[in-house]
C-alpha positions as CSV (number, residue, x, y, z in Angstrom):
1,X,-35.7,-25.5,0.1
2,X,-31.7,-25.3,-0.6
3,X,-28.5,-24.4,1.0
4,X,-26.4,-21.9,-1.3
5,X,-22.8,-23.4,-1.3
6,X,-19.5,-22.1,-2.5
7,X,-17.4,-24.2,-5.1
8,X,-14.6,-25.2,-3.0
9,X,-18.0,-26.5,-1.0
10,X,-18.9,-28.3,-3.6
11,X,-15.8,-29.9,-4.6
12,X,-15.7,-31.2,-1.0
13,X,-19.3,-33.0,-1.5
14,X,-18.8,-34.8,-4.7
15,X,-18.6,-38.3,-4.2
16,X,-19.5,-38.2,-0.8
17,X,-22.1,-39.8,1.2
18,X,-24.2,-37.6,3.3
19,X,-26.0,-40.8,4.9
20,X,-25.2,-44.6,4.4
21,X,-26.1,-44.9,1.0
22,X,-26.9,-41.9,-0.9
23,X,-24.2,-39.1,-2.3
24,X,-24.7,-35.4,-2.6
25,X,-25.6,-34.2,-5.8
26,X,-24.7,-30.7,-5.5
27,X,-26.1,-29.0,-8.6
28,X,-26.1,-25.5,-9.7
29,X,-30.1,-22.8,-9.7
30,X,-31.1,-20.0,-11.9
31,X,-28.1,-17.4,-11.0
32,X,-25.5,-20.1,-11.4
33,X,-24.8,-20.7,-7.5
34,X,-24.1,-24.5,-6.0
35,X,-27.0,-25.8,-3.9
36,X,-27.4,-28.8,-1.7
37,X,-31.0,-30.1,-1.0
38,X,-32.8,-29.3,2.2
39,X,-33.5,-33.6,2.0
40,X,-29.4,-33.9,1.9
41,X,-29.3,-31.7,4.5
42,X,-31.5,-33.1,7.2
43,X,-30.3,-36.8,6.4
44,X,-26.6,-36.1,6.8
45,X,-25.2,-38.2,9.7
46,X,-21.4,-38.4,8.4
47,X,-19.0,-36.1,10.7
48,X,-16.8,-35.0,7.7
49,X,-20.3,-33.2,6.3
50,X,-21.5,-32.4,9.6
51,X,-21.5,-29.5,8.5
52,X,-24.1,-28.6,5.8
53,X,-26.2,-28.5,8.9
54,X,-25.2,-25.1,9.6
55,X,-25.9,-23.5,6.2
56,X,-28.9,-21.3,5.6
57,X,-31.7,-22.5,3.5
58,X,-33.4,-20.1,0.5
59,X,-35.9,-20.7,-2.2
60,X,-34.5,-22.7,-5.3
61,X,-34.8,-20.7,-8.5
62,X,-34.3,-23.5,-10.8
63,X,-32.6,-22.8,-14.1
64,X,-34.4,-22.2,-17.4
65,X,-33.6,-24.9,-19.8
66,X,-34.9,-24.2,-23.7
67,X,-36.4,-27.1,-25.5
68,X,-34.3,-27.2,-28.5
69,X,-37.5,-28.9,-30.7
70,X,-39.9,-26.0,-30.2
């Protein structure tokens, strides 16, 4: 499961921590929308991303990449 985000959403999570140790890696599904993990989500402890915990989770369509050797 993901959390659909806007980009000024995104911009906000780059480079920042959700727990300790690991950063959000907000990356983009199938339609081209920004999406935070369900794992970021539940792990976040920082209060400046306290946030994300209020966002609705969805299905990730993941995006279709062509192998450029077939």
């Amino acid at each position: 499961m993901i959390a659909i985000i806007t980009t000024e959403q995104k911009d906000l999570l780059v480079g920042m921590k959700y727990d300790n140790i690991q950063y959000f890696n907000p990356i983009q599904d199938l339609n081209g929308n920004w999406v935070i993990s369900q794992e970021e989500i539940n792990n976040c402890i920082m209060v400046e991303c306290i946030w994300v915990k209020d966002l609705t989770l969805s299905t990730f369509n993941p995006p279709i990449y062509e192998d450029p050797f077939i």
